[in-house]
VEXNU-398116 format. One record per residue: x, y, z of N, C-alpha, C in turn; residue in one letter. Coordinates in steps of 0.05 Angstrom, whole numbers, plus 32768, in hexadecimal, padded with zeros to 4 digits. Example, Ala and Ser with C-alpha at 12.3 -4.5 7.8 and 13.67 -1.06 7.14 Angstrom:
BEGIN
   nu   nv   nw  cau  cav  caw   cu   cv   cw residuo
 8108 7F8E 809C 80F6 7FA6 809C 8108 7FBE 809C       A
 8101 7FD3 808E 8111 7FEB 808F 8102 8001 809D       S
// end
This chain:
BEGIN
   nu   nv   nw  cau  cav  caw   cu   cv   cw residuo
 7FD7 83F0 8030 7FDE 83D7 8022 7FDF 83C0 8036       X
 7FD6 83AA 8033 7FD3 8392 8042 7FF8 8385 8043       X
 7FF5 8389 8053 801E 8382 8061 8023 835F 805A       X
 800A 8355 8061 800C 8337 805B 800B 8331 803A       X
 7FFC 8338 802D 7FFF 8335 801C 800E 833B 8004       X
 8021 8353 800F 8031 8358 7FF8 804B 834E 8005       X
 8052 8344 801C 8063 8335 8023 8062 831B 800E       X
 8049 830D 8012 803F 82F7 8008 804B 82FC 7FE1       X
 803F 8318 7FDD 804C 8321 7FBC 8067 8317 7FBC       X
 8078 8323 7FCE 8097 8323 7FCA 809D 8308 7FCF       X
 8090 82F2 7FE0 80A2 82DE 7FDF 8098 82C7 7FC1       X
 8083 82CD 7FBE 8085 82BE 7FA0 8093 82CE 7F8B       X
 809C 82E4 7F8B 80B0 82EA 7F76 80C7 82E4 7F7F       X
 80CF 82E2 7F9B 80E5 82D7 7FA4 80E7 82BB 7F8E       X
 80D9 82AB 7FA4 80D4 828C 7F98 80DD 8287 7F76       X
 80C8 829F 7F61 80D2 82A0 7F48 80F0 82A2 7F3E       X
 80F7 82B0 7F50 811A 82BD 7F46 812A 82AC 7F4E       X
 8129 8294 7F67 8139 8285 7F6D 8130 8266 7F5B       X
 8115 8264 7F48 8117 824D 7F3B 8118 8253 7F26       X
 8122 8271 7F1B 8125 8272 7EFF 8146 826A 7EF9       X
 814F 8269 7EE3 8167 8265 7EDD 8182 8278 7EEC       X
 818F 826C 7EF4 81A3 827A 7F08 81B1 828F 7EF6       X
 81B2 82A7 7F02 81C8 82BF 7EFA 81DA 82C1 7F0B       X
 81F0 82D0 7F0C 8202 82D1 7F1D 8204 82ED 7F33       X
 81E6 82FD 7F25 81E6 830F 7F3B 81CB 8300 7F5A       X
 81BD 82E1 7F4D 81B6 82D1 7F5D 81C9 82C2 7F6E       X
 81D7 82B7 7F64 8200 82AB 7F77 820D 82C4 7F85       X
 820B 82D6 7F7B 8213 82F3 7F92 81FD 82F1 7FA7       X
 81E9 82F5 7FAA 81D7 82FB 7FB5 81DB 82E1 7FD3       X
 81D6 82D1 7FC3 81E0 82B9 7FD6 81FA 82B4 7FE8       X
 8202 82BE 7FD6 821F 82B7 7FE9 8227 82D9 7FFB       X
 8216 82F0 7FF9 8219 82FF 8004 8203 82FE 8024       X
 81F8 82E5 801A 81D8 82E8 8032 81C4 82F6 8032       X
 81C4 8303 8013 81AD 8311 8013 8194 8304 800E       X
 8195 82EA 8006 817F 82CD 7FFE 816B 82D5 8017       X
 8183 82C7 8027 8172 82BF 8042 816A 82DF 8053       X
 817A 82EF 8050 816D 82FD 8059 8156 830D 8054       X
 814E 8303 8036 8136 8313 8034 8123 8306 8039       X
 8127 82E8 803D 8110 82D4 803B 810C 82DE 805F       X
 8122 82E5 806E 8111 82E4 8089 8105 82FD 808B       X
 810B 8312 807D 8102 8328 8082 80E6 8330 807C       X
 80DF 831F 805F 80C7 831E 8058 80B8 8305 806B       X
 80C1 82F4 8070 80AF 82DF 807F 80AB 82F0 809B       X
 80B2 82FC 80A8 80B2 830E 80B9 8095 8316 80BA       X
 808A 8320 80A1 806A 832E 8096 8055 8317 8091       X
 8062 82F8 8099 8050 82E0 8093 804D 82D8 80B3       X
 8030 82CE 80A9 8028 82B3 80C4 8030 8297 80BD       X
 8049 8292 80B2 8056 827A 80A9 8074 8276 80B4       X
 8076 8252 80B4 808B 824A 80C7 8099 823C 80B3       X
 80B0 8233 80AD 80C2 8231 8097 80D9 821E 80A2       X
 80D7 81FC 809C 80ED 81F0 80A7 810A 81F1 80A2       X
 811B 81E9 80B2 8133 81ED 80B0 8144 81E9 8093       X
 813A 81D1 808A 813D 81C3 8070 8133 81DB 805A       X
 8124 81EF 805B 8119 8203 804D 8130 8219 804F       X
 8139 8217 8060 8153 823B 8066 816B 8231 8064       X
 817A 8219 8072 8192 820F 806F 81A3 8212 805B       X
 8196 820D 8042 81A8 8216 802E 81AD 822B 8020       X
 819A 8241 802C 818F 8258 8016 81A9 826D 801D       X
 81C6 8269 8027 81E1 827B 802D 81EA 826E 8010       X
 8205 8271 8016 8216 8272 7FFC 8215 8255 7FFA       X
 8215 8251 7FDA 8207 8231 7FD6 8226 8229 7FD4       X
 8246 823A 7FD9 8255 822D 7FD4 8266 821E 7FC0       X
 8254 822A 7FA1 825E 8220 7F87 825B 823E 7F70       X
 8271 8238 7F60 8274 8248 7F49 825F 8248 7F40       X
 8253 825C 7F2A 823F 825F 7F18 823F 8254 7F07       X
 8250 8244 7F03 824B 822E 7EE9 823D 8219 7EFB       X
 8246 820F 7F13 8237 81F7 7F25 8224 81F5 7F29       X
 8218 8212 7F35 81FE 821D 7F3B 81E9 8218 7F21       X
 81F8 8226 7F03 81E9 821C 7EF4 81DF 8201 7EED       X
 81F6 81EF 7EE5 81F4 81D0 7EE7 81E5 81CB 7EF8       X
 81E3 81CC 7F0C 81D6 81C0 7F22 81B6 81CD 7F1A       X
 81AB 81E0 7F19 8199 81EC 7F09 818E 81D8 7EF7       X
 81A0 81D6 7EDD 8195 81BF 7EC5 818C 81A8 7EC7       X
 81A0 819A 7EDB 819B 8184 7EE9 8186 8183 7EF2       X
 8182 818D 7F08 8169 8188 7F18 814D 8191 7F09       X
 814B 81A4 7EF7 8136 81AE 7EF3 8132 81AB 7ED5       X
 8147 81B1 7EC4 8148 81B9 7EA9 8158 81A2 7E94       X
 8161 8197 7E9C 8171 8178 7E86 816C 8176 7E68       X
 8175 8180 7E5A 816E 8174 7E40 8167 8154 7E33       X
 815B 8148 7E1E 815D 8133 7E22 813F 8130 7E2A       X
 8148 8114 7E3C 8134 8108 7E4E 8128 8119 7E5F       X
 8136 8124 7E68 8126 8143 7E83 8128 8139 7E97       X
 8125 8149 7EB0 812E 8146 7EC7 8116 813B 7ECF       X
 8116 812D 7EEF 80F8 8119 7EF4 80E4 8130 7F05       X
 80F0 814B 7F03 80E2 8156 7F17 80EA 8178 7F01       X
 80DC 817F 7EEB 80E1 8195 7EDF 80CE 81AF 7EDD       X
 80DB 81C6 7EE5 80CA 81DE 7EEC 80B2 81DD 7EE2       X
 809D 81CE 7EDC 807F 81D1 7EC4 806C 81BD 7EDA       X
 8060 81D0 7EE7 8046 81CF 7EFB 803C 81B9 7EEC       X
 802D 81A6 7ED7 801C 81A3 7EC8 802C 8184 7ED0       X
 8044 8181 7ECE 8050 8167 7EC5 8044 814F 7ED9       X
 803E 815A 7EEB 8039 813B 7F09 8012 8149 7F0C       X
 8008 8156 7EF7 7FEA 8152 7EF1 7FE3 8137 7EDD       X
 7FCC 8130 7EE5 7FBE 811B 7ED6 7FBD 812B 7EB2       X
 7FBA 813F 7EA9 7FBC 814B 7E91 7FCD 8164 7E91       X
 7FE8 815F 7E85 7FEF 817B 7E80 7FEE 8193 7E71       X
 7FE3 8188 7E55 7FD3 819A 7E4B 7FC3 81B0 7E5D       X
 7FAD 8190 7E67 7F8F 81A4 7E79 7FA0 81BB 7E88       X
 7FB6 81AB 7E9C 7FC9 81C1 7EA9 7FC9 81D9 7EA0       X
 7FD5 81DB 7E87 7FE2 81FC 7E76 7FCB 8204 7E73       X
 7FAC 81F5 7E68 7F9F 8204 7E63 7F8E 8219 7E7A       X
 7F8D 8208 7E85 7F81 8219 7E95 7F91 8229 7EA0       X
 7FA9 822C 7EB1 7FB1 8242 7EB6 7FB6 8256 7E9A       X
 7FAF 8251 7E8E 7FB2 826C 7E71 7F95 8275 7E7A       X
 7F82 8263 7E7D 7F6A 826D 7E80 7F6E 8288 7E9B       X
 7F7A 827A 7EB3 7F83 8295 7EC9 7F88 82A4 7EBA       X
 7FA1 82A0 7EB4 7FB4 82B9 7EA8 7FA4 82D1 7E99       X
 7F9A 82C1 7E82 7F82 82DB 7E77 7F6C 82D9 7E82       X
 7F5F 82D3 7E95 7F49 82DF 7EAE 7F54 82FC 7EB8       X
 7F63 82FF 7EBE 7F77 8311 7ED0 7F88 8326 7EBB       X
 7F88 8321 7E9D 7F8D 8332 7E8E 7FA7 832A 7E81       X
 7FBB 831B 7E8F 7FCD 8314 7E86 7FD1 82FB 7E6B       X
 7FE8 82F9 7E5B 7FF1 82F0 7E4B 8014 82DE 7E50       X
 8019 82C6 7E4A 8033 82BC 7E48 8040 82CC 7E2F       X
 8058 82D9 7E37 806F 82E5 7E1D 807A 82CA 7E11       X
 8068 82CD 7DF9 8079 82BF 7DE2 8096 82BC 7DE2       X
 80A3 82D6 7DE3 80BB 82D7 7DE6 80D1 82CD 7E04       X
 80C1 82C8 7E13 80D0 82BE 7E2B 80D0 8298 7E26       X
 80C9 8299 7E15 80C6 8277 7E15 80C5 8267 7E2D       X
 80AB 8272 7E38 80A3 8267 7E51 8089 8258 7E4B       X
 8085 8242 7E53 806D 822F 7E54 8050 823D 7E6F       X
 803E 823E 7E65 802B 8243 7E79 8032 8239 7E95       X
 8037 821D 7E96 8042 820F 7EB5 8056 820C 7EB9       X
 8069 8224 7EAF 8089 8223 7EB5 807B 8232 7ED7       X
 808F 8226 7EEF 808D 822D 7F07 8093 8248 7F04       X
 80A3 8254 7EFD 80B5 826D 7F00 8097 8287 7EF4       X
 8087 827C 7EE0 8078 8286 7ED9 8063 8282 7EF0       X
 8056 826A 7EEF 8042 8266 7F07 8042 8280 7F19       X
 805E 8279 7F2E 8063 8288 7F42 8066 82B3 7F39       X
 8063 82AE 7F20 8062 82CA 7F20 804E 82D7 7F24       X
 8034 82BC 7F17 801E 82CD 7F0C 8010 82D4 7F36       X
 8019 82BE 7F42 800C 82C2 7F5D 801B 82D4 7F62       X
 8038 82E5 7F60 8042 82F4 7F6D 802A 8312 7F66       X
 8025 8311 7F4F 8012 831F 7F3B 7FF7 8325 7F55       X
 7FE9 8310 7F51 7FD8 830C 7F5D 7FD8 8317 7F7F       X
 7FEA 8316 7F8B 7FF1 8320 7FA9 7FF4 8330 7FA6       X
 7FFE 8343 7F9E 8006 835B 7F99 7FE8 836A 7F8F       X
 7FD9 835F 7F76 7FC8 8368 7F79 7FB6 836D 7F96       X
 7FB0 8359 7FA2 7FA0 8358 7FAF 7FAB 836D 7FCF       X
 7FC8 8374 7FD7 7FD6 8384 7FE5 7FCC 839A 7FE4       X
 7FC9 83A6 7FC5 7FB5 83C5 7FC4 7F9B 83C1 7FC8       X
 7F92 83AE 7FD8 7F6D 83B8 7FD6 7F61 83B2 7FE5       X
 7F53 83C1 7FFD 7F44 83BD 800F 7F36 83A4 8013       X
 7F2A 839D 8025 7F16 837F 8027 7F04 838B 800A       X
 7EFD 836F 7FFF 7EE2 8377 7FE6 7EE2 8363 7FD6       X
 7ECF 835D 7FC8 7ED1 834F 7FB2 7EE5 8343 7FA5       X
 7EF7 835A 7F93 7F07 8354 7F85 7F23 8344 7F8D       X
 7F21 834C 7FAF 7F34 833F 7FC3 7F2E 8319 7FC8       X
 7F12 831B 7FCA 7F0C 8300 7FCA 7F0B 82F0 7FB6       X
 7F0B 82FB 7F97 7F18 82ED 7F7F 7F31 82EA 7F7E       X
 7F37 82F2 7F82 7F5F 82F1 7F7F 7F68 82DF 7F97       X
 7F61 82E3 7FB0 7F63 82C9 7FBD 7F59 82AD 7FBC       X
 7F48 82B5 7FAA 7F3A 8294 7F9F 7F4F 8289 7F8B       X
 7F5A 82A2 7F76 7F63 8296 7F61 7F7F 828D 7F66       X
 7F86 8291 7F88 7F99 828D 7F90 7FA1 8272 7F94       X
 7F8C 8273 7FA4 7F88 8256 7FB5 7F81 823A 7F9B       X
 7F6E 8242 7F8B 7F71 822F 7F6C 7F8C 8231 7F60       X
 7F96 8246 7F5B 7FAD 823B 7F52 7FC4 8235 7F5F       X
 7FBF 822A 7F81 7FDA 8222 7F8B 7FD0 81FE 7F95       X
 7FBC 8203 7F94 7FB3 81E0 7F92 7FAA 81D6 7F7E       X
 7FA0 81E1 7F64 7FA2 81D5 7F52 7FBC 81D0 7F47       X
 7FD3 81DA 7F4A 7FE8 81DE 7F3B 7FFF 81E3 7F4E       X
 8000 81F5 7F53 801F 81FB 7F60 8024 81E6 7F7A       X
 8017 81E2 7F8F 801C 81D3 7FA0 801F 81BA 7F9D       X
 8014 81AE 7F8A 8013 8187 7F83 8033 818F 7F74       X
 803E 81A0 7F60 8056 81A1 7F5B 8064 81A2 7F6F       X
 806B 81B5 7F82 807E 81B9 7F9D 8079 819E 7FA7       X
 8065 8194 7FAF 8060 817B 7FC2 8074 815F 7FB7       X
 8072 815E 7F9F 807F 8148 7F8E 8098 8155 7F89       X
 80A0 8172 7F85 80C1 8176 7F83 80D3 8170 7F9F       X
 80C8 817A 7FB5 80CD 8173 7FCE 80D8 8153 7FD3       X
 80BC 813B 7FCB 80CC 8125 7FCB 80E3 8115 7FB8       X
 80E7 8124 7FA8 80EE 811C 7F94 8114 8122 7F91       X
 8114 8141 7F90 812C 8149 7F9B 813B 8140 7FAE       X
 8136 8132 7FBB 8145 8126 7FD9 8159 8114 7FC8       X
 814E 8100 7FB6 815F 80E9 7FA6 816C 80FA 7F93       X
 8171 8109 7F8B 817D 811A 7F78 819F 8127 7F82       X
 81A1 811C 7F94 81BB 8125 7FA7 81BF 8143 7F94       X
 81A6 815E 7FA4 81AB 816E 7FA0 81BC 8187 7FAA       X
 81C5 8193 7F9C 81D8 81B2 7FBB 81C9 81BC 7FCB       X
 81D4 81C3 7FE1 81C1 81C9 7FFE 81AA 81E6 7FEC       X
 81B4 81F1 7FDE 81AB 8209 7FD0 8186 81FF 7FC6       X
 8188 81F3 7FAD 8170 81EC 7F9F 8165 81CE 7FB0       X
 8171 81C8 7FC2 815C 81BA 7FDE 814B 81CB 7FEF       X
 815A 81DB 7FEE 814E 81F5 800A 813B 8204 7FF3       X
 8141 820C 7FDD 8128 821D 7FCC 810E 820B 7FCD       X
 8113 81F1 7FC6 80FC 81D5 7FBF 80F0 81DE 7FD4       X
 80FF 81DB 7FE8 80ED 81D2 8003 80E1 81EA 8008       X
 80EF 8204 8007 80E5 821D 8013 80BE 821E 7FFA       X
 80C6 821E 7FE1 80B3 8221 7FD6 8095 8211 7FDA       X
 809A 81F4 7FE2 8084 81E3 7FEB 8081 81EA 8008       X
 8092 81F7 8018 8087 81FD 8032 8076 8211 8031       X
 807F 8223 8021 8068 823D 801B 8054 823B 8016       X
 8053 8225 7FF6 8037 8220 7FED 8027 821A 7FFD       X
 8032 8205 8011 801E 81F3 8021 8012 8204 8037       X
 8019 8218 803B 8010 822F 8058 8000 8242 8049       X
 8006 8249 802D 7FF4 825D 8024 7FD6 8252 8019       X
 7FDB 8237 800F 7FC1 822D 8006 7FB5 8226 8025       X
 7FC4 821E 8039 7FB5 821C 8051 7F9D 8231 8056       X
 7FB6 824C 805A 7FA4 8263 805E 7F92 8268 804D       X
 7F99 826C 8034 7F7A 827F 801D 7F6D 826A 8023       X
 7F6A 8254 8024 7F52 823C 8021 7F3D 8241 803E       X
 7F4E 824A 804F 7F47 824A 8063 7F30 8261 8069       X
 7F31 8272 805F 7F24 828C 805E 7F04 828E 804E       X
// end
């Protein structure tokens, strides 16, 4: 199995679990250091460098699980008007429609389907980042070949078409949001990633 790349698997499901809606076995985790410790353990299996502003906050964010949540809604989820920076890849594209559509188009290239029942939007991030966790993982079981060099293509398209112009604009954006050191350090950690992985697959 390719070590890099299923490293690469685990930290986009990482990434997913820390921008989905907070549970409180996520606030354990954190405040026990198991956050950060897996992020170094798996970055350990990466050729990637990760600024300070990316790890700083990823210990105990220091607030109840009601805070954690709020802080959650706020930044990402707001009812209403909506937050200026909300989990859906598509929103800071010139069409967000085109956005969803086409990644549905990935999604069923690759076989997959959005659950109706999860009431998740095609360019909900949390989804995005799954389908690439998907995608790495595939590509972890399989020798150099073909099917290796599609899946890194479909990588690399869907982290510059989509995932990275999101991280790039949540990154600036969050700073004015007088956010908790917690969901500053995820922002940042996530656009630091994008921006090293589309480096690499593009690169190849």
């Amino acid at each position: 199995m390719n070590a890099t790349a299923r490293a690469r698997s685990q930290f986009y499901g990482l990434l997913s679990e820390l921008l989905s809606f907070p549970t409180e076995d996520l606030l354990l985790a954190c405040q026990e250091g198991r956050i950060l410790h897996t992020i170094r353990e798996i970055s350990a299996e990466l050729p990637y460098q990760f600024p300070e502003a990316a790890l700083s906050g990823l210990g105990d964010p220091g607030l109840e699980f009601i805070g954690l949540q709020s802080d959650y809604l706020r930044l990402f989820d707001l009812p209403g008007g909506g937050p200026s920076m909300p989990l859906c890849a598509g929103v800071f594209a010139a069409s967000r429609r085109d956005s969803m559509e086409e990644l549905l188009r990935f999604y069923r290239h690759f076989g997959l389907t959005v659950s109706a029942d999860a009431h998740d939007l095609p360019d909900a991030i949390p989804t995005v980042l799954e389908f690439l966790h998907y995608l790495a993982f595939r590509e972890a079981g399989l020798g150099p070949g073909e099917e290796e060099a599609a899946l890194r293509s479909a990588q690399a398209d869907v982290l510059q078409r989509h995932l990275l112009r999101w991280s790039a604009e949540a990154a600036k954006r969050i700073e004015s949001k007088d956010p908790p050191p917690f969901y500053r350090s995820v922002v940042h950690l996530l656009h630091a990633f994008c921006a090293q992985e589309t480096a690499a697959l593009v690169a190849v």
